[in-house]
Every structure is written in structure tokens, then in C-alpha cells.
NULO-704169 format. One record per residue (C-alpha): x, y, z; residue number from 1. Coordinates in nm, 4 decimals. Each point is the difference from the previous one (the first is absolute). Example, Ala and Ser with C-alpha at 12.3 -4.5 7.8 and 13.67 -1.06 7.14 Angstrom:
! NULO-704169
X:Y:Z:resi
1.2300:-0.4500:0.7800:1 .
0.1370:0.3440:-0.0660:2 .
This chain:
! NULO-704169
X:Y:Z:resi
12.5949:-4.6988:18.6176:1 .
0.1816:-0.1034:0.3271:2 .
0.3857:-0.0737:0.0166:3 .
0.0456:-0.2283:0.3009:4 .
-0.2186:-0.2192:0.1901:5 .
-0.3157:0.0733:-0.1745:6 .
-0.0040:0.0685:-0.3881:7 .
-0.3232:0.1965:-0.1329:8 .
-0.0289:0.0320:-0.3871:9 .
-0.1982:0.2951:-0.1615:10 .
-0.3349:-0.0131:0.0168:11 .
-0.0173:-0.2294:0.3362:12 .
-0.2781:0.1757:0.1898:13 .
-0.1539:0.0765:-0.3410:14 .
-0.0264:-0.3882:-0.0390:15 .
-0.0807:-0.0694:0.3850:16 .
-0.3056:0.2926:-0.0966:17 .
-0.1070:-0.2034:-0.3234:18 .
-0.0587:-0.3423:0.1960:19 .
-0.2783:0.1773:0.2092:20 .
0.0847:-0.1625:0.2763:21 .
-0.1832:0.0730:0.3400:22 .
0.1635:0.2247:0.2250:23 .
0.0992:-0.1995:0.3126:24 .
-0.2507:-0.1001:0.3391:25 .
0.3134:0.0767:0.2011:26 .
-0.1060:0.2731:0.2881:27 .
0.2476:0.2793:0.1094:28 .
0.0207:0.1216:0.3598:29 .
0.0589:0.3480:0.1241:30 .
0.0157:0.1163:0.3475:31 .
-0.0711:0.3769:0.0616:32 .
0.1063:0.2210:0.2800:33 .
-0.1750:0.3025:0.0315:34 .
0.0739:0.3382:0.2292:35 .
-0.1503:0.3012:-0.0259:36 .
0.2998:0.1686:0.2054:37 .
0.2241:-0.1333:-0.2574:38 .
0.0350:0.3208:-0.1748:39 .
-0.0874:0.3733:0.0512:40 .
-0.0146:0.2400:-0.2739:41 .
0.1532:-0.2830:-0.2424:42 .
0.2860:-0.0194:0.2461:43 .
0.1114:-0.3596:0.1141:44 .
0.0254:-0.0806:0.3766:45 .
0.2429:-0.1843:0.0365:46 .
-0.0461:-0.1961:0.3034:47 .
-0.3727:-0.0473:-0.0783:48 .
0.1773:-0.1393:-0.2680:49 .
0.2351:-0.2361:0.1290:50 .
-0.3049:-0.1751:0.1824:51 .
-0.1947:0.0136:-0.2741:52 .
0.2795:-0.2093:-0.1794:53 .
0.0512:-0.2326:0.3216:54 .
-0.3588:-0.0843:0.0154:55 .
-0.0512:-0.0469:-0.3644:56 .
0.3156:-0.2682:-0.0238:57 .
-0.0794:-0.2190:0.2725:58 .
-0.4275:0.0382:-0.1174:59 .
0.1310:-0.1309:-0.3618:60 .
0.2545:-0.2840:0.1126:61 .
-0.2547:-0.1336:0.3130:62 .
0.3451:0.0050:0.1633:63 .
0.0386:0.0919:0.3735:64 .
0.2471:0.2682:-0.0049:65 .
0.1935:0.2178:-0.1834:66 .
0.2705:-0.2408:-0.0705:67 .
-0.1857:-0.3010:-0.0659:68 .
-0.1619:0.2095:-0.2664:69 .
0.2713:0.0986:-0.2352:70 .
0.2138:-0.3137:0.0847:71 .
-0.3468:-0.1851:-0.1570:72 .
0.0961:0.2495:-0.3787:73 .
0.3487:0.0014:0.0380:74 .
0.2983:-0.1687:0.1289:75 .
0.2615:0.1608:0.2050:76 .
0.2763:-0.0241:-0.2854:77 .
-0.2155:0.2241:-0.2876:78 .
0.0572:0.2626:-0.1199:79 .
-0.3067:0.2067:0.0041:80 .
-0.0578:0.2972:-0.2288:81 .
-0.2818:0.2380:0.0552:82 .
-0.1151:0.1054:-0.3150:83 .
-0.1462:0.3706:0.0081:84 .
-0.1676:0.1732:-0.2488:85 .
0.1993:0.3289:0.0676:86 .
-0.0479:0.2369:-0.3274:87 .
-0.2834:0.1819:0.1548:88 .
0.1506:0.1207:0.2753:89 .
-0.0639:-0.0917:0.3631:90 .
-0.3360:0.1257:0.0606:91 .
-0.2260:-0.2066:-0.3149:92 .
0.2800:-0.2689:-0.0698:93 .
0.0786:-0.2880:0.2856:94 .
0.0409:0.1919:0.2684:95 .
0.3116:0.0315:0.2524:96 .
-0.1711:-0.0893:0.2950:97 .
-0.1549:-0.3390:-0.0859:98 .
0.3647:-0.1328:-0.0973:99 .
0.1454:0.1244:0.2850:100 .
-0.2328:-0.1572:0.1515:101 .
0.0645:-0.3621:-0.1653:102 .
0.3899:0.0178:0.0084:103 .
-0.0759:0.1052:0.4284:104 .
-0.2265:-0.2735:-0.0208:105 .
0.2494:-0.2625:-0.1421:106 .
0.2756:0.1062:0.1815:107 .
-0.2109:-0.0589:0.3070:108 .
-0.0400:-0.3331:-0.1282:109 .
0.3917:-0.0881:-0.0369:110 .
0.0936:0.1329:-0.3467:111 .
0.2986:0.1856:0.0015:112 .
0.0085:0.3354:-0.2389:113 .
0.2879:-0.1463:-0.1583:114 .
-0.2676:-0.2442:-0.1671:115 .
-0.2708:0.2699:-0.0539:116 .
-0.0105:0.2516:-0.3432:117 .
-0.2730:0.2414:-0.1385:118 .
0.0212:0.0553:-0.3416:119 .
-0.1614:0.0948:-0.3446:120 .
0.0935:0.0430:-0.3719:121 .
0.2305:0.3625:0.0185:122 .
0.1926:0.1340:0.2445:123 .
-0.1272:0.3976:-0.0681:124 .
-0.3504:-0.1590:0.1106:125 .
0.1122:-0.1191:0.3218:126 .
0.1794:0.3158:0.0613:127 .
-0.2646:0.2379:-0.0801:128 .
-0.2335:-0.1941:0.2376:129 .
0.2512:-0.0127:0.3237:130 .
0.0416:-0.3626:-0.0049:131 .
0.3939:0.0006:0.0106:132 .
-0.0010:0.1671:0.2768:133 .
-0.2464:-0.2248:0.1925:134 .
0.2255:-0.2737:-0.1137:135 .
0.3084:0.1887:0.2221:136 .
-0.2523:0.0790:0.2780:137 .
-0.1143:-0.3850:0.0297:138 .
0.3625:-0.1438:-0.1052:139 .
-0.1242:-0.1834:-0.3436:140 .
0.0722:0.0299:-0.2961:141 .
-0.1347:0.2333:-0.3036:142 .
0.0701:-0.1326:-0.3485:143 .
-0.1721:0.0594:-0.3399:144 .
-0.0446:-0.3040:-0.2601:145 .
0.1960:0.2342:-0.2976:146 .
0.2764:0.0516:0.2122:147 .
0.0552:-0.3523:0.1108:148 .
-0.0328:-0.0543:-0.3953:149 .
-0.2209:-0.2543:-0.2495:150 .
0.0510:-0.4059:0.0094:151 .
0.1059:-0.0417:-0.4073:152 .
-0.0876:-0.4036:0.0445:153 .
-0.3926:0.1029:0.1568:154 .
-0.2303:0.2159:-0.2177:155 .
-0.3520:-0.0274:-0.1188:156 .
0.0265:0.0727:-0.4243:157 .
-0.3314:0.1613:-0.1844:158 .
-0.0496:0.0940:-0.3279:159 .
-0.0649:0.4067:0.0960:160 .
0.3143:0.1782:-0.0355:161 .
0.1140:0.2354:0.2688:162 .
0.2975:0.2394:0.0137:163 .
0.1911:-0.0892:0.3061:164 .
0.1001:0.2470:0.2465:165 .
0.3271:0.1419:0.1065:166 .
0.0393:-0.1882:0.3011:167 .
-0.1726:-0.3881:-0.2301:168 .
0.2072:-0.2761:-0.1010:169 .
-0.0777:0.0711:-0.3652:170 .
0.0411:0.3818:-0.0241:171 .
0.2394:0.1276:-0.2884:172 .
0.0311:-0.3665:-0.1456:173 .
-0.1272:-0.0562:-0.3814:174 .
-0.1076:-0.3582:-0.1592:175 .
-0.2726:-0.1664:-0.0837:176 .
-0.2081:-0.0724:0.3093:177 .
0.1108:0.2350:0.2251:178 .
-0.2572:0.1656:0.2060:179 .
-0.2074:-0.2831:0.0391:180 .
0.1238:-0.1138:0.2850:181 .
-0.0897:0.0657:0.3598:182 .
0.2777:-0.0806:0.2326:183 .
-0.0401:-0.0762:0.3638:184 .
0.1707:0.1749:0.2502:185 .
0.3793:-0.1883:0.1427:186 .
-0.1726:0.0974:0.3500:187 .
-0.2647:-0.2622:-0.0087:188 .
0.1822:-0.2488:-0.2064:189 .
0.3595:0.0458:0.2167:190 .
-0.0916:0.1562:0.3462:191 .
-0.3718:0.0301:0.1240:192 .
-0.1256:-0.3383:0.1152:193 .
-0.3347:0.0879:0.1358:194 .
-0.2543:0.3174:-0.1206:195 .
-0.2575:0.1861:0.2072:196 .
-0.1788:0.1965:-0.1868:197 .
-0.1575:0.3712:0.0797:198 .
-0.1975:0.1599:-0.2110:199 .
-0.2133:0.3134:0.0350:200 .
-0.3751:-0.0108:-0.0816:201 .
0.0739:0.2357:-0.3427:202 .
-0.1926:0.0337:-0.3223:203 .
0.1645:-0.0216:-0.3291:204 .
-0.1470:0.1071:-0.2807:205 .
0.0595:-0.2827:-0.2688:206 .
0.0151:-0.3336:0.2356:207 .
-0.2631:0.1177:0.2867:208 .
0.2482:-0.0020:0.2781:209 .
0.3666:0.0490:0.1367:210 .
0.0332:-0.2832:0.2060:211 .
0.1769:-0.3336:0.0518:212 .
-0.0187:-0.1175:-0.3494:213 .
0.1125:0.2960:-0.1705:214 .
0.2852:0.0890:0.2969:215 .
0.1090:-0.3392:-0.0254:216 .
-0.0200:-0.0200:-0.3992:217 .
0.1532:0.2989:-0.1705:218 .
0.1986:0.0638:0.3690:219 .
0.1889:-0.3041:-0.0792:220 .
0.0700:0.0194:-0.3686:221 .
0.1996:0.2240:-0.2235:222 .
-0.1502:0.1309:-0.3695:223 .
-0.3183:-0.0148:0.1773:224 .
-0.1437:0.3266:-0.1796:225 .
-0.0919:-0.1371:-0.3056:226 .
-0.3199:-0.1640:0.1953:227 .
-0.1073:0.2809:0.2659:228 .
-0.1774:0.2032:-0.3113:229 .
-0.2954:-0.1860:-0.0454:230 .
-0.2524:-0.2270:0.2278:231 .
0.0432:-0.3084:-0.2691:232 .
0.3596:0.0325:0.0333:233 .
-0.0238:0.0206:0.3465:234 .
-0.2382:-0.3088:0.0287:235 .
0.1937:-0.2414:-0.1971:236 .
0.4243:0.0560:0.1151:237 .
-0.0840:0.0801:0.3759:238 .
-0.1177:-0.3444:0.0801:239 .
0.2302:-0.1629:-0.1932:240 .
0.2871:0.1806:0.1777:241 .
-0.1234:-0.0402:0.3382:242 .
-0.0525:-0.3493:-0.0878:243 .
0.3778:-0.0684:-0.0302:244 .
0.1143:-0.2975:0.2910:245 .
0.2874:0.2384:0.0877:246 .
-0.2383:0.2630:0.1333:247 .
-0.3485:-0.1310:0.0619:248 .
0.1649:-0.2822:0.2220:249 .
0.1580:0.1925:0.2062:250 .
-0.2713:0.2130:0.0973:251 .
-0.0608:-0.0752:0.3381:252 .
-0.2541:0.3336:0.0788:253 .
-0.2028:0.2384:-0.1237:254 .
-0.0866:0.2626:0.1958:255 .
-0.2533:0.3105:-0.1512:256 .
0.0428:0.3192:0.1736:257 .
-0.3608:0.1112:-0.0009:258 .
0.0474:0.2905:0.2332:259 .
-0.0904:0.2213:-0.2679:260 .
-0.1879:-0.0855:-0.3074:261 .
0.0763:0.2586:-0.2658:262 .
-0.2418:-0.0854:-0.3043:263 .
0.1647:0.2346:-0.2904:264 .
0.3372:0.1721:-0.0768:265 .
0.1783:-0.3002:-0.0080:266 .
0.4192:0.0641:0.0850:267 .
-0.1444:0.3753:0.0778:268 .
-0.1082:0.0903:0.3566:269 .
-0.3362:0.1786:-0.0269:270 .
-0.1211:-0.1089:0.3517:271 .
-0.3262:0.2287:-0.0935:272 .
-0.1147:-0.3590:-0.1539:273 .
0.1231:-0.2005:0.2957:274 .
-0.1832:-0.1557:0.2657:275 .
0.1515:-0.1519:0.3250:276 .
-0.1234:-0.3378:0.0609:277 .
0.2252:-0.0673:0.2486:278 .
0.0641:-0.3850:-0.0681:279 .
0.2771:-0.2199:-0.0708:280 .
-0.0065:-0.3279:-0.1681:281 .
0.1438:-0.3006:0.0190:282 .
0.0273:-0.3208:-0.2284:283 .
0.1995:-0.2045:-0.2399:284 .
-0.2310:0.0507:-0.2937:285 .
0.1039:0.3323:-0.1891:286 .
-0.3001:-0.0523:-0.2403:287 .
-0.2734:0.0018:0.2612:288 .
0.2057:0.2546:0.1893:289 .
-0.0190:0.2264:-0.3138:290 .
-0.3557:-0.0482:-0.1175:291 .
-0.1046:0.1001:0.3484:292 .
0.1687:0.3089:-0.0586:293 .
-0.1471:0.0520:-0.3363:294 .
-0.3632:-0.0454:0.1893:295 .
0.0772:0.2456:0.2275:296 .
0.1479:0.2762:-0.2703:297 .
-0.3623:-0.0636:-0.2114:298 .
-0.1764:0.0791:0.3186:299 .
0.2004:0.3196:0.0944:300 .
-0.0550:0.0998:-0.3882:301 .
-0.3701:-0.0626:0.0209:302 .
-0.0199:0.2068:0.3472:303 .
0.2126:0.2834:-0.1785:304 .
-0.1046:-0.0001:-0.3771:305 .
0.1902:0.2211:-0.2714:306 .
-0.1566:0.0407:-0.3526:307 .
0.1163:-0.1857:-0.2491:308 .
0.1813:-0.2461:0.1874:309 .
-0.0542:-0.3818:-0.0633:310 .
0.0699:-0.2749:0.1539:311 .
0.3744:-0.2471:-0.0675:312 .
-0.1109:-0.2655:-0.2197:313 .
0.2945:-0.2702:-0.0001:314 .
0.0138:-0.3760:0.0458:315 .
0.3207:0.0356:0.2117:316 .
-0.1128:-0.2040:0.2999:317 .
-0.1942:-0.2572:-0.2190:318 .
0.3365:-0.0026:-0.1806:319 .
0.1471:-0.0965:0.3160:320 .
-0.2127:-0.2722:0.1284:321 .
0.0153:-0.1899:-0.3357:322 .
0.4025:-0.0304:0.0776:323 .
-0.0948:-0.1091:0.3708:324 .
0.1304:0.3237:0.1561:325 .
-0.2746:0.0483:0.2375:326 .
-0.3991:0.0268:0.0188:327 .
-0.1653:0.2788:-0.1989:328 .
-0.3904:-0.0739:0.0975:329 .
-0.0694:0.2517:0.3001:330 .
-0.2675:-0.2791:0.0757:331 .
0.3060:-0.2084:0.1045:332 .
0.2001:0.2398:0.1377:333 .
-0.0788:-0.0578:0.4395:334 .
0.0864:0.2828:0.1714:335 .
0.0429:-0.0437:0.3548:336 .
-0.0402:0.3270:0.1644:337 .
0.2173:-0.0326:0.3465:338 .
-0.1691:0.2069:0.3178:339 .
């Protein structure tokens, strides 16, 4: 249940699944840049890099330059947070170099650091991945949702208890209903105007893949652990918090680091099941974004089998499209691939 602009009641998607309604005819578009010199050895280039980003912007927007391009997804007084998936590490979560790469990028294009922020759910995250100090090295700023603390008056409510965490609105209090709650973070609701969102092309074990819709929806939330244990848990609250106005609409990018793929271990590096593909990917769709990922994780699973192993079964992205979050038919998905 939402607090705010939008109010959800238990059961919502359950009801929206019950009408059988046909998934939308809407089509998604994704532009691809691809570049084999991109990495070497699972090591970013960072230059490569930068153009990579450049070329992929202006490809996506149809805008002339650099400048035209971002102006077209933001306006000069935003905010912009770039929202990493940093727990990881730096090597199979987003990756340093294609962030420095958008904050250069934007910066070319007139935004000032003082307007620019990467950031995720904890601060020891961001630390143990090195983004704080690419924050100093670029001039922006480095700030994790807990820290900046939870928005009491905005939180998503479901029936599954959860024990909220040291650093979660809730923790330590008693009563009846606590722990039901989600709360979303005071730095979306108070300070970021704008999102870009980069996630790595990552498996997870219970919802498919670590991407936008999971980064965005348990990166934004507190007492988010009482859903990650289970792929129908996972199906049902992620779309429904992702869903909220204060988030989804001020998504203004998503970007999928697919320089490496790596198809299991999920926060674990095990770059022995990795492959580099070399591409980034850019849209404004995170579900089409994601279930392109999930293709290309089946495919590097087929190509490396393991005994025993079988394949995610959730309706996550299904889930999704039935609360208008994006397109999850791959037959709608266009991917333009950009020479």
C-alpha cells in the first residue's frame, strides 16, 4: 500500500493478475553500442568507454550532439543521481568506468558536479567498491540512501513481516504493524530530481537478474529483506515498489553495463563464469533492458552447462508490464545495434 501520490492496497497486482488482462502492444527501444576494445582481461578501458557512452546517448536521443542529448532527458536545474549497483565490487557490479564516463559526458554537456550524485542503498557498499573516491576525483557527490535516512510519510505496506535493519526506519520499534512497511529513501523524495540508472548484466539466483528493477527496487527502500528470499516474493513487491510516482517518474535513463555478462555467483565475483560482451545499453525501459539481460545469461548458461542447474522461473517482468512499467515480450523489444 502506497502513502503519497499513489495508494496500492494488498493484493493489487494479485487483482491486476486475476483480470487476465493482455499484456500491452506498446514496443520498447534499445540502442546498443558495441566494442570489442572495450575491455581486456575483464578490465574496463576507459576512454573506449567514454565514446562508447557519447555515441550511445546521442544514437538513443536522435539528438545532434552531446548536449542536445541530455538537455532532451534532463533539464539543467536536476539533480541527477546515478544509481549503481555497487555491492559486488567494481569488477561484476556497474562498473567505474562507464559512470565516469556519463558524469564526463554530462559535464561536457553543461551540468555542473554540484548537480551530479552516484549513489546506492549503504554506504560500506560504495566504499568497498571505490566509488567515494571517484566521487572526489570527478568533484560529485557520494551518498548512500540509509544514510540520507527513510521518508516516514512514503512507504509501500505488505502483509510479509520483515525485521528491519539497524540503519531502517522501523528497527528496534514494537506495535502492531511494524515491519510491514517499506520506506523510501529522503534522497529521492527530498534531493534527487532526475535518476540514471546503471546496472551490471548480473544473475541472481531467485529473480533471474541484478539489474534496473531490482537496483532501483530494494536500492531505494528500507526493510526490503523480507522479499529478496524467494522468486514469488520477489515477483510481486519489486514492481510494486518501482512503480511508486516518486521514483519511476523520475527515471530519466537506464543504462546496462553489458561489458561483462557474468551468468552465476550473483553479489560474488567468479569471473570463471563471465563472458565479455563488450556492449553498453541504452534506453528508458528497465523491463526490456532487463529481460535482454536475462536472454543473454540463459545463453551463456546453455554454452557453459553445470549439472543440476535449472533455469529462474519467475513472472517478475510479466509482473511489471501488467503495472505499465515497461515491455516484457522480447518480440517487442527493437534493438538498434549502432555501427
Amino acid at each position: 500500500m502506497w502513502r503519497g501520490i499513489t495508494l496500492f492496497f494488498p493484493g493489487f497486482l494479485a487483482l491486476h493478475l486475476q483480470a487476465a488482462q493482455p499484456l500491452s502492444t506498446n514496443r520498447a527501444l534499445v540502442t546498443v553500442v558495441q566494442n570489442s576494445s572495450a575491455t581486456s582481461l575483464f578490465i574496463a578501458d576507459p576512454p573506449t568507454v567514454r565514446r562508447m557512452v557519447d555515441k550511445g546517448i546521442t544514437a538513443f536521443t536522435g539528438k545532434p550532439s552531446i548536449q542536445a542529448s541530455w538537455r532532451s532527458l534532463i533539464a539543467t536545474n536536476d539533480i541527477v543521481g546515478i544509481k549503481v549497483y555497487s555491492a559486488p565490487g567494481s569488477m561484476v557490479g556497474t562498473r567505474p568506468a562507464v559512470v565516469e564516463a556519463v558524469i564526463q559526458s554530462l559535464q561536457e554537456a553543461g551540468f555542473p558536479a554540484s548537480q551530479i550524485l552516484i549513489w546506492d542503498k549503504r554506504r560500506y557498499d560504495l566504499r568497498s567498491a571505490g566509488w567515494p573516491e571517484l566521487a572526489d576525483k570527478l568533484g560529485v557527490q557520494c551518498l548512500a540512501a540509509s544514510e540520507i535516512g527513510w521518508d516516514a510519510s512514503k512507504y509501500y505496506e505488505n502483509p510479509l513481516l520483515g525485521r528491519p535493519l539497524f540503519d531502517e526506519l522501523e528497527f528496534d520499534k514494537k506495535g502492531e504493524g511494524v515491519g510491514r512497511r517499506s520506506h523510501l529513501s529522503r534522497l529521492i523524495t527530498q534531493k534527487i530530481t532526475k535518476v540514471i540508472s546503471v546496472a551490471p548484466a548480473l544473475n541472481h539466483n531467485q529473480a533471474g537478474v541484478i539489474g534496473h528493477l531490482l537496483g532501483l527496487g530494494l536500492g531505494s527502500f528500507d526493510n526490503t529483506l523480507r522479499f529478496e528470499s524467494h522468486p514469488d516474493r520477489l515477483a510481486e513487491s519489486i514492481p510494486e515498489l518501482v512503480a511508486t510516482p516518486e521514483l519511476f517518474d523520475r527515471l530519466a535513463l537506464c543504462l546496462t553495463d553489458a561489458l561483462i555478462c557474468q551468468y552465476r555467483g550473483e553479489d560474488r565475483t567468479l569471473l570463471h563464469y563471465a563472458v565479455a560482451l563488450n556492449e553498453l545499453r541504452f534506453g528508458k525501459d528497465p523491463v526490456a533492458l532487463d529481460v535482454l539481460v536475462q536472454a543473454d545469461l540463459e545463453n551463456a548458461r546453455k554454452a557453459n552447462p553445470t549439472d543440476g542447474e535449472k533455469p529462474v522461473k519467475t513472472e517478475l517482468f510479466n509482473n511489471c508490464e501488467l503495472l505499465e512499467l515497461g515491455v516484457a515480450d522480447p518480440k517487442r523489444i527493437t534493438v538498434i545495434n549502432t555501427p
